[in-house]
VEXDO-696400 format. One record per residue (C-alpha): residue in one letter; x, y, z. Coordinates in steps of 0.2 Angstrom, whole numbers, plus 5000, padded with zeros to 4 digits. Layout:
AXYZ ...
END
This chain:
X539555915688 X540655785678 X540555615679 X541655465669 X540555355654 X541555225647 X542055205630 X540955145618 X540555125600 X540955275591 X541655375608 X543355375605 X544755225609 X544855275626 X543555325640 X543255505640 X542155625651 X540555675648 X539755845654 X538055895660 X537256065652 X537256245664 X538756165674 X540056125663 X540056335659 X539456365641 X537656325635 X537756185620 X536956215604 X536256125589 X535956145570 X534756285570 X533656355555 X534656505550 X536256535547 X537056625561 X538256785552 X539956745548 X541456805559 X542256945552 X544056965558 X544357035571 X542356985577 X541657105588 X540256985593 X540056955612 X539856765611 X541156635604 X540756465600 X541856345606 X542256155605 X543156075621 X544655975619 X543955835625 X543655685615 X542055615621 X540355575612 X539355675625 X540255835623 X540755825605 X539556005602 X539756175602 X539856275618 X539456455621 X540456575630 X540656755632 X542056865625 X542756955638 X543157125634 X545257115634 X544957005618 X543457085608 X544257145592 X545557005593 X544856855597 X544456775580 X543856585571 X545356465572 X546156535590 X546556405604 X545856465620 X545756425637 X543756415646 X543056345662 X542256195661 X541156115679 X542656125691 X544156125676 X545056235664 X544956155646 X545756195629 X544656235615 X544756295599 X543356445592 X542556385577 X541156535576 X540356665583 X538556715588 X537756885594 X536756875609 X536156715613 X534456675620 X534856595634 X534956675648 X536756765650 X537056715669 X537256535660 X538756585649 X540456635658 X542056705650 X543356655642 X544856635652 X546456675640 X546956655623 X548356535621 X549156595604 X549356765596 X548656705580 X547456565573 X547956405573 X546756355562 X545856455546 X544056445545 X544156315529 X544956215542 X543656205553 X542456185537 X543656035534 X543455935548 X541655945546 X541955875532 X542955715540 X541755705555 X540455655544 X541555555530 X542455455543 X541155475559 X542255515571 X542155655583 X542255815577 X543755865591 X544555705585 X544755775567 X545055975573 X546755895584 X547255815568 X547655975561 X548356065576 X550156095575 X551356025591 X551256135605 X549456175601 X548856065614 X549456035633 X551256085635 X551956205625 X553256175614 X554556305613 X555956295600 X557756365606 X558156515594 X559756495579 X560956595577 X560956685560 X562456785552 X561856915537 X562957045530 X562657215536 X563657285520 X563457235502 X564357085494 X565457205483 X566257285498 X566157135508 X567357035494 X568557175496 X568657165516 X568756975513 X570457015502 X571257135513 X570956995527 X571456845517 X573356875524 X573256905541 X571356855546 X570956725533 X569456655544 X568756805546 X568956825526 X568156645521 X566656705533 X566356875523 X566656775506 X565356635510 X564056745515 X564356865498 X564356705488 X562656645495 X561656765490 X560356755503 X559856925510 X559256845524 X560856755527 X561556605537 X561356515551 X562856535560 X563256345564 X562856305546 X564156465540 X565556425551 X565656215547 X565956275529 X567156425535 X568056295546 X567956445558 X567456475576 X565956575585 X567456725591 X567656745571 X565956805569 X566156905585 X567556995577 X566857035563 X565257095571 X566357225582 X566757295564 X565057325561 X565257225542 X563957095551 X562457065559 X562056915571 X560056885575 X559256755582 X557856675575 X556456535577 X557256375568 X556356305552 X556856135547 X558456105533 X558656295534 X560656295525 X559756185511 X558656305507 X560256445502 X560856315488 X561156365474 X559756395461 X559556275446 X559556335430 X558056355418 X556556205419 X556956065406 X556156065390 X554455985389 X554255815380 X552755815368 X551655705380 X552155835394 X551755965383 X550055895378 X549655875398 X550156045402 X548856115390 X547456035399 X548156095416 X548556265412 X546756335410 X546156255426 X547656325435 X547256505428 X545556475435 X545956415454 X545256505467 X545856675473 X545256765490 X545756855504 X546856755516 X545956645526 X546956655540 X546356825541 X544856775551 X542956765546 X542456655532 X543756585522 X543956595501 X542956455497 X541956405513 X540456325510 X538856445512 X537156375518 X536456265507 X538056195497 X538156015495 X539155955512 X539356125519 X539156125538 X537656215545 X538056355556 X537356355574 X535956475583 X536256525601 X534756485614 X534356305605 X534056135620 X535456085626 X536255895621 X535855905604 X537155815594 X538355975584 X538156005566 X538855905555 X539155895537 X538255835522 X538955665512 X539755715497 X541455815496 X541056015498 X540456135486 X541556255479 X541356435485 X539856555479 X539056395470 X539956375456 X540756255447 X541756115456 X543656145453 X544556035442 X545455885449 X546655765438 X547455605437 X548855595429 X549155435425 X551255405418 X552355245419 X553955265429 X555355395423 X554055505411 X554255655420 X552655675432 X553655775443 X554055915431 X552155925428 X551955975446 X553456095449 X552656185435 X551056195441 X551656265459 X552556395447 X551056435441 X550056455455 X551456545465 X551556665449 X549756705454 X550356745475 X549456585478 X550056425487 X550256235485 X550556065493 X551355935486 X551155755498 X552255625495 X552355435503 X553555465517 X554655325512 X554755435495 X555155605505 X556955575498 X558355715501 X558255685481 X556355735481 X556755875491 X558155955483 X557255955466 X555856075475 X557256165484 X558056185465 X556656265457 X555856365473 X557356405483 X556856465501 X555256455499 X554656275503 X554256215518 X554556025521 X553455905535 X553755715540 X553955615552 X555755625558 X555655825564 X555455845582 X553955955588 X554856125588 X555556095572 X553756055565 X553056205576 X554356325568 X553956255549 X552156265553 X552256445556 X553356505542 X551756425531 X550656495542 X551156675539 X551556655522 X553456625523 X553356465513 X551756445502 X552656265495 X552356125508 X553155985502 X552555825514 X551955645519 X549955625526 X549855745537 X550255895529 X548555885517 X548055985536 X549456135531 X548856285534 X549556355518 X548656535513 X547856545498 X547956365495 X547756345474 X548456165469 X548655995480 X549855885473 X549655685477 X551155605471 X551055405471 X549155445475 X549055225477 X549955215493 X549255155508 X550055275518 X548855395514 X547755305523 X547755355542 X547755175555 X547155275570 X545755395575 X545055495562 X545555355549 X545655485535 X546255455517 X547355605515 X546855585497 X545155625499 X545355755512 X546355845498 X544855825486 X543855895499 X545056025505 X545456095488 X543256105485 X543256225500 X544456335494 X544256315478 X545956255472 X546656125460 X547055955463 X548355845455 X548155655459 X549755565449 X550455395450 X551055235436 X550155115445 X548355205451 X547355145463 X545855045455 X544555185463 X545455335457 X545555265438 X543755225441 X543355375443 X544455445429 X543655355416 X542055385424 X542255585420 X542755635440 X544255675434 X545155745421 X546355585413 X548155645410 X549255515402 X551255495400 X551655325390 X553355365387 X554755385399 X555855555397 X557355565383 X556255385376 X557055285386 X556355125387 X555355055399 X556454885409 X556354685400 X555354615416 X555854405417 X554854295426 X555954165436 X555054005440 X555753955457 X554853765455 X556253745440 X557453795449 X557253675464 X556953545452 X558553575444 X559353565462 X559553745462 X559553815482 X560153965482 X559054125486 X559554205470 X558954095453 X560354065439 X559554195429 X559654305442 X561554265447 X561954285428 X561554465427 X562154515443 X563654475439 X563754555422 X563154705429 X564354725442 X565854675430 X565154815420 X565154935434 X563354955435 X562154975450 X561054835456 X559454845467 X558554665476 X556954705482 X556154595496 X554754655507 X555154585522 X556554625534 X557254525547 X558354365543 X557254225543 X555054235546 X554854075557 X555453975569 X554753795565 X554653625575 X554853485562 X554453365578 X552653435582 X552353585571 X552453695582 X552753885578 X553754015590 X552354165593 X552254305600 X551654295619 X550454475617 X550054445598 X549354325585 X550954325575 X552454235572 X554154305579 X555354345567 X557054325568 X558554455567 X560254475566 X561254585579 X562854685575 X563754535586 X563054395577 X561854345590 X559954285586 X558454385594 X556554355591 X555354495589 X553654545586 X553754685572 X551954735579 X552254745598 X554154745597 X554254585609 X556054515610 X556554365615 X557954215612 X557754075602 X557353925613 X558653775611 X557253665611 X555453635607 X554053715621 X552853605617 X553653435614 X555453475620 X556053395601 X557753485596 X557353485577 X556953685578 X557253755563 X557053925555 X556153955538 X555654125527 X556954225520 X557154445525 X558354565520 X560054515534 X559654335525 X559754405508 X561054525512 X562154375522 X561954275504 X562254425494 X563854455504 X564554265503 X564254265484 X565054425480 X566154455490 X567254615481 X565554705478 X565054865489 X563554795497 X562254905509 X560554845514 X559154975520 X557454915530 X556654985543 X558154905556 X559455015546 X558655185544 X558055185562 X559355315569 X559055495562 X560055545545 X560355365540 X558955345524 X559855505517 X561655455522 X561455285510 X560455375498 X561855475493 X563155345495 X561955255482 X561955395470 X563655435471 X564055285465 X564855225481 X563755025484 X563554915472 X562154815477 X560954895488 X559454755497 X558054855503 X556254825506 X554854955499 X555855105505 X556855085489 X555455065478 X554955245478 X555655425476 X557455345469 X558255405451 X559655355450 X560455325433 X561755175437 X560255075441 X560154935428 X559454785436 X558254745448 X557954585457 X556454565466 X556854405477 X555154325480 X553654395474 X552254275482 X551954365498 X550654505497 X549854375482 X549154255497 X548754395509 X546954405517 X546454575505 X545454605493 X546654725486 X548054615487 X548354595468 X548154775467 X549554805480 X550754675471 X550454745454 X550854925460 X552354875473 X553254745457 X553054885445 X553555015456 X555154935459 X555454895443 X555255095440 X556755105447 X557955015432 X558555095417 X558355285421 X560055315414 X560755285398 X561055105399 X559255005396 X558654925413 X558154745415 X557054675431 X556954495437 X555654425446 X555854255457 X554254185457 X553254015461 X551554075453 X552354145435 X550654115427 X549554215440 X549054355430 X549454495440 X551254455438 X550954445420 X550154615420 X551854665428 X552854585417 X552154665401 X551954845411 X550054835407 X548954935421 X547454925409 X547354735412 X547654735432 X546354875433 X545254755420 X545354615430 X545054695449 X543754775443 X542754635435 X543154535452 X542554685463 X540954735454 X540354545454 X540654575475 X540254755478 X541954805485 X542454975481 X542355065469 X540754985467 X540254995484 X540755045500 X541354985514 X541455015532 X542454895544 X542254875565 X543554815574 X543054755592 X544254745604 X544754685625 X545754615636 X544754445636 X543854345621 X542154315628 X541654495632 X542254555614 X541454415605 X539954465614 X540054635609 X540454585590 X539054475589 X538054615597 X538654775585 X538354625568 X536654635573 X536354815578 X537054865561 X535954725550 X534354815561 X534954975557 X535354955537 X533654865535 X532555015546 X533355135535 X533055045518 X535055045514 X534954965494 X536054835495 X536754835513 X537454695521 X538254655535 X539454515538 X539454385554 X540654435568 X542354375566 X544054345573 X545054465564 X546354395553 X547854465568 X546354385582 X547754445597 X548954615594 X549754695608 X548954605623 X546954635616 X545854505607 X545054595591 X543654525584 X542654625567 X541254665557 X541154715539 X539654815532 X539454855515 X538254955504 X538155045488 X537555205495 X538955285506 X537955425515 X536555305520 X537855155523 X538755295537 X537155355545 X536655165549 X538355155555 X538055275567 X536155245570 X536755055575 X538155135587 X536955245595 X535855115599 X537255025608 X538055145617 X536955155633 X537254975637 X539054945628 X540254845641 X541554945648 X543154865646 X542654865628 X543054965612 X542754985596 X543555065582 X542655095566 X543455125549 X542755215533 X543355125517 X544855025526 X546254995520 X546954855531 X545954695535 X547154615548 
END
C-alpha cells in the first residue's frame, strides 16, 4: 500500500511517497554488524540490493529483491533496473548484493528487467554518494541521480547515429587516386586527400568532411562504389572533427618554478592508485572496507524493516587497503605563470600509466581556447562536459568515458561524477569559484566531492588557482595539502600596474562620464596603438533601478523581492525584468504609487557601458558579451575567436571574461565600478572581490607589451582593493582570516544554513521560528562545543519566484556533530511539519540571499 506524506525538513523539495514494509515488494534493510561479501562481477548471488528512485525520506533505504535467473551472471553493482514496487514499477539502481536473506523468500519478488547493458554507475560511485549523503544530508537517491547520466532515468534518451567516412585503403594509394581524379572528378579527389591528410584511422564524420571538401553526400557514394571508402554510422560524441586537429608539437619548456613544482608532483603521480577497472563490477580500486574512516557500512539481509539505510562516517574516505591518504595539492600561481602546463603534464603522466584524469573547470572558463590546448596535447582522446550539450550529446560523451574511449574529461561541476575508469588525478582549475558549489539538491561543493572521490580510488588531486579560496589556503599552510607556488608569470612577464581611480574626485572635478579621465586617457592610447582593451562590470542589463524622486518609490518585481532591471532590445525599446524569475514588464510612464512623473533610472550594466563606449569611440570595433549575448548556442565561442583574432577592439563583459582568456593583445583592463559585491550581505564578500578584481586583471599583459588595469572606485582605501592593487593574496587571506576566526565562520567553523520556504509569510515564519528552536534543543542534548544557532530570519531575497523564504544559520566547530544535530532537529519536526511548507538545508553555503 502507498500513501502521499508531505514534504518536510530534510525530505526532498517536493512531496514524495512513502512505502509501507512487505508491500511495497522488497524487504528493507539496515546497518548490520558484518560486512555482507563484496559483489564480484558478474555476482552470482540470488538477492540484489536495491535503492528505489524515489526521492522520499521514508523510502531512502535499501530494498531486497530477488535475481531472477535471465540475469544471474549479468546483473552487477551500478546497473539501473526496473522492480515492483506496491501496485507500481520503479527505477532503481543495484548498490550490493546479499546471499540468502533471512526473511522469509515469499516476501522478496524479482526483478523485472535490466534497463541498460552495462553499469551506469562503478561501485566507488556508489561508495561516493555515501559519502555526500552524510556530508551534505541529503537523500542518499538524491546524491545517486546526480551522477546518472541523461537517459538514465524516465525517458530514454536516444541519440541519432553520424555518419562517418574512413579510408578503406592506405593514405599512399589514396593520394594517388586523388591525383588521377583531380582532372575529371576533383571532388571526389579533395574527399580522398582530406581524409589521407587527417590521419585519423578512425576517420571523419561525413558532414564535417564534405563542408571542408565543398562536396556533396553522392560524392562519398561514389567513391564508396569503388570500394577506396567506408561509410559507418556511429553514436555521436560531442566536437568530434575537433578532436582530428592536428597535433601540437613538443610540450613548452619548463620555467624553473615549474620545474621545482613538478618535482614535488611527480612522486605522488608515480604512486596514484592502480586497480582493476571499476566498472568491472564488484568492489572498486580503492573502496572503502569496513572499518575505514567514512567508509559506508555494508547491509545484512533479514534486519527490521524501516530502519534508516547506512550511511557514511564524517570525514572524507579512506584510501583503499588502509593506507596512506593520497596526496592532494594546492597550487597556488598568479595569473599567466603557467598552472595549466602543470596539469597537462600530469594527465600525461597518469595516461602514461593506462590511468585516467579529470580536469573541472568554471563553466564560464570552458573556453574553446581551454579546450583546444587539451585537444593539442591528447588529441582524440578527451571527452568534454557542460552545460550547453543536449542529452544525447552528453549520453554519447558519457559512454566513450565510460568504456574507456576517453580517459580525459575535461568539464564544469558536474563532471567530478564522470565515470572515468582508473581514475588517478582530479584537476580543479580556479578551485575558488562559486560554481562549484551546487544551488540545488544535493548542495555539493564539486571540490570536495573530488577530495573525497580521489580517497576512494586512490587518486591524485590538483586544487590550482591565483586567488584561493581562504579554506583551501588554510588548509594548505595547515599541512592538508601540499603548497605549490608559481610567483612569476611565464617568459617573466610582469604582472599588470593596477591604478586605483577615485570616482568622488572625479565628481568633484565635474567629471560625469562612466569612464574617469584616467581611464579615457589610456583607452585611447591603447587603441591608437592597436592594442586590445577589456572593461569589466559585473552586472548586465542597462540600467539596475527604476527610481521615483517624488515618493521614493522603487519598480520591483511582482513574484520577487528584487528590483527589476532594465534592458535594452535590438529595436531600441526598454523592458523590465527580473534576472531571477525572468519577469518582464514596460516601464510605467508614471509613478504607481504617487502617479509623480519624475521616474528616473539609476545603476549602470554592460548596454549602458557598451552605449557610452560606443558614443565616445566611435571608429573602434566594439562587442559586449553577458549573459543576454551568449544566450543562443555558439555565440561565447564566436566572439572569443573574433576577440583573439584581433577582430574587436573593446570588448565589455561581465565575469565571463574574467576567466579562461589568453589573449596576448590585451593591454588594458578597466574595471568600471568596483563597489558592488564590497556592500553585499556575505561574509565572503571581500574574498569574492579580491579574487573577481584580480582575476580580471589576469587578463592584461599576457603578450609582449606590459598590461595596465584600472580600477573605478568610491572606497580606494578599503583594503581589499589595496590587496588588489598590490597583487598581494597573502594580505586578503591575513585579513579574512583574522575576521573569520574572531566569528567562527569557516574555515574555523562550520556552517550549516536552512532556508524555509511557502506560499504565504505566516506559515513559514512559524516553521522558521519552529526549526530555530528545534536545532538550539538539538545542538545543546548532544553537547555540540560551540554550537549556535541564529533567530529565524527573513532571508536577505525575503520573496523569489512567488514564495516567502525565511532562514536559519547554525554554526559549530565540529562538523560531524554540527550535521547530526541538524538531522536530529529535522527528525524531530517532521511528523508534525506543515504541509505547504519546505525546507531546504545547506552544508557550508555558499550563497546567503
Amino acid at each position: 500500500m502507498t500513501r502521499k506524506r508531505p514534504a518536510g525538513p530534510g525530505g526532498g523539495e517536493a512531496p514524495g511517497t512513502a512505502v509501507d514494509g512487505p508491500e511495497a515488494g522488497g524487504a528493507p534493510v539496515r546497518d548490520g554488524g558484518e560486512a555482507a561479501a563484496p559483489a564480484q562481477p558478474p555476482c552470482r548471488d540470488p538477492v540484489a540490493e536495491v535503492v528505489v528512485d524515489i526521492a522520499a525520506q521514508d523510502v531512502d533505504r535499501v530494498f531486497h529483491f530477488l535475481v531472477p535467473p535471465e540475469l544471474a551472471g549479468r546483473l552487477q553493482v551500478g546497473h539501473r533496473v526496473t522492480v515492483p514496487f506496491g501496485p507500481r514499477r520503479v527505477e532503481g539502481t543495484v548498490v550490493g548484493f546479499a546471499p540468502v536473506p533471512e526473511v522469509p523468500p515469499e516476501r522478496l519478488r524479482p526483478i523485472l528487467a535490466l534497463r541498460d547493458p552495462i553499469p551506469v554507475l562503478t561501485p566507488a560511485l556508489i561508495d561516493l554518494a555515501r559519502w555526500m549523503e552524510e556530508r551534505y544530508l541529503c537523500l542518499f537517491v538524491q546524491a545517486l541521480r546526480a551522477m546518472l547520466p541523461p537517459g538514465a532515468r524516465g525517458d530514454r534518451v536516444s541519440p541519432a547515429p553520424r555518419r562517418w567516412v574512413r579510408l578503406a585503403v592506405d593514405p599512399a594509394e589514396a593520394r594517388a587516386r586523388a591525383r588521377e581524379l583531380a582532372g575529371r572528378a576533383p571532388r571526389q579527389a579533395a574527399v580522398l586527400e582530406r581524409l589521407a591528410r587527417s590521419g585519423a584511422a578512425g576517420g571523419l564524420p561525413q558532414a564535417f568532411l564534405l563542408q571542408q571538401a565543398a562536396a556533396g553526400p553522392e560524392v562519398v557514394k561514389a567513391l564508396e562504389r569503388k570500394g577506396w571508402v567506408v561509410v559507418e554510422e556511429r553514436l555521436p560524441v560531442l566536437d568530434e572533427p575537433a578532436a582530428a586537429a592536428e597535433p601540437a608539437g613538443p610540450p613548452p619548456p619548463l620555467t624553473p618554478e615549474q620545474a621545482a613544482v613538478w618535482r614535488k608532483l611527480e612522486p605522488a603521480l608515480r604512486a596514484a592508485g592502480s586497480g582493476d577497472d571499476p566498472g568491472a563490477g564488484g568492489t572498486a580500486p580503492g573502496r572503502p572496507q569496513e572499518g575505514d574512516q567514512g567508509s559506508p557500512a555494508s547491509t545484512r539481509a533479514g534486519e527490521p524493516a524501516g530502519a534508516p539505510p547506512p550511511r557514511c562516517g564524517a570525514g572524507v574516505p579512506a584510501p583503499a587497503g588502509g593506507g596512506a591518504a593520497p596526496q592532494a595539492f594546492l597550487v597556488h600561481g598568479v595569473t599567466g605563470s603557467g598552472k595549466t602546463e602543470i596539469y597537462l603534464r600530469a594527465i600525461a603522466a597518469v595516461l602514461a600509466r593506462g590511468q585516467g584524469a579529470i580536469c573541472l573547470v568554471p563553466e564560464i572558463a570552458l573556453t574553446p581556447q581551454t579546450v583546444a590546448r587539451f585537444r593539442a596535447r591528447f588529441g582524440n582522446r578527451v571527452a568534454v562536459l557542460h552545460s550547453a550539450m543536449t542529452p544525447a550529446q552528453r549520453l554519447a560523451t558519457w559512454r566513450a568515458i565510460r568504456t574507456g574511449t576517453k580517459p580525459v574529461v575535461v568539464g564544469a561541476r558536474s563532471a567530478i561524477f564522470a565515470p572515468v575508469p582508473r581514475l588517478g588525478l582530479i584537476v580543479v582549475d580556479e578551485e575558488h569559484e562559486t560554481s562549484y558549489k551546487q544551488e540545488e539538491t544535493p548542495r555539493y561543493h564539486a571540490r570536495e566531492v573530488a577530495l573525497a572521490r580521489a580517497r576512494l580510488e586512490g587518486a591524485v588531486v590538483i586544487l590550482g588557482s591565483a586567488t584561493p579560496s581562504v579554506e583551501t589556503y588554510h588548509r594548505a599552510l595547515a599541512g592538508e595539502l601540499g603548497l605549490l607556488e608559481l610567483s612569476r608569470r611565464v617568459g617573466e612577464r610582469p604582472l599588470p600596474a593596477v591604478e586605483l581611480v577615485d570616482m568622488r574626485e572625479e565628481f568633484e572635478a565635474g567629471h560625469r562620464s562612466i569612464f574617469s579621465r584616467r581611464l579615457l586617457e589610456l583607452m585611447r592610447q591603447r587603441l591608437e596603438a592597436g592594442q586590445q582593451v577589456l572593461l569589466f562590470l559585473n552586472r548586465r542589463g542597462y540600467h539596475t533601478v527604476l527610481l521615483c524622486r517624488e515618493c521614493g518609490f522603487v519598480l520591483r518585481c511582482p513574484h520577487c523581492d528584487v528590483s527589476l532591471t532594465f534592458h535594452q532590445l535590438a529595436s531600441g525599446r526598454l523592458v523590465c525584468r527580473c534576472h531571477y524569475c525572468e519577469h518582464r514588464q514596460v516601464p510605467p510612464a508614471t509613478c504607481p504609487r504617487c502617479g509623480g512623473v519624475a521616474l528616473h533610472p539609476f545603476g549602470l550594466g554592460t548596454q549602458k557601458v557598451e552605449e557610452a563606449a560606443r558614443q565616445l569611440f566611435p571608429g573602434a570595433r566594439i562587442q559586449r558579451m553577458d549573459a543576454d549575448v551568449t544566450a543562443r548556442r555558439g555565440a561565447h565561442e564566436a566572439i572569443y575567436r573574433q576577440f583573439a583574432a584581433g577582430r574587436i577592439d573593446i570588448l565589455i563583459g561581465t565575469q565571463m571574461i574574467a576567466k579562461g582568456w589568453d589573449v596576448p593583445g590585451v593591454t588594458l583592463v578597466g574595471v568600471v565600478s568596483a563597489d558592488t559585491a564590497l556592500h553585499m550581505p556575505d561574509f565572503r564578500r571581500q574574498e569574492r572581490t579580491f579574487q573577481l578584481l584580480e582575476q580580471v586583471a589576469g587578463r592584461a599583459g599576457r603578450g609582449s607589451d606590459p598590461g595596465q588595469v584600472v580600477i573605478q572606485t568610491y572606497s580606494p582605501d578599503h583594503p581589499c582593493l589595496q590587496a588588489v592593487a598590490d597583487h598581494d593574496y597573502r594580505a586578503l587571506f591575513d585579513l579574512e582570516s583574522a575576521a573569520r576566526r574572531e566569528l567562527g565562520f569557516p574555515p574555523f567553523g562550520h556552517l550549516i544554513r536552512a532556508v524555509v520556504a511557502g506560499a504565504e509569510r505566516p506559515p513559514v515564519e512559524r516553521a522558521a521560528a519552529r526549526l530555530a528552536a528545534a536545532w538550539r534543543a538539538a545542538l545543546a542534548e548532544a553537547g555540540v562545543e560551540g554550537g549556535s544557532v541564529t533567530p529565524a530570519a527573513p532571508a536577505p531575497i525575503e520573496r523569489l519566484r512567488g514564495r516567502w523564504r525565511w532562514h536559519v544559520l547554525a554554526r559549530a566547530a565540529d562538523g560531524p556533530a554540527l550535521r547530526e544535530a541538524t538531522r536530529a532537529a529535522l527528525a524531530s519536526l517532521r511528523p508534525h511539519w506543515p504541509r505547504d511548507v519546505l525546507v531546504q538545508v545547506d552544508v557550508d553555503p555558499y550563497s546567503m540571499l
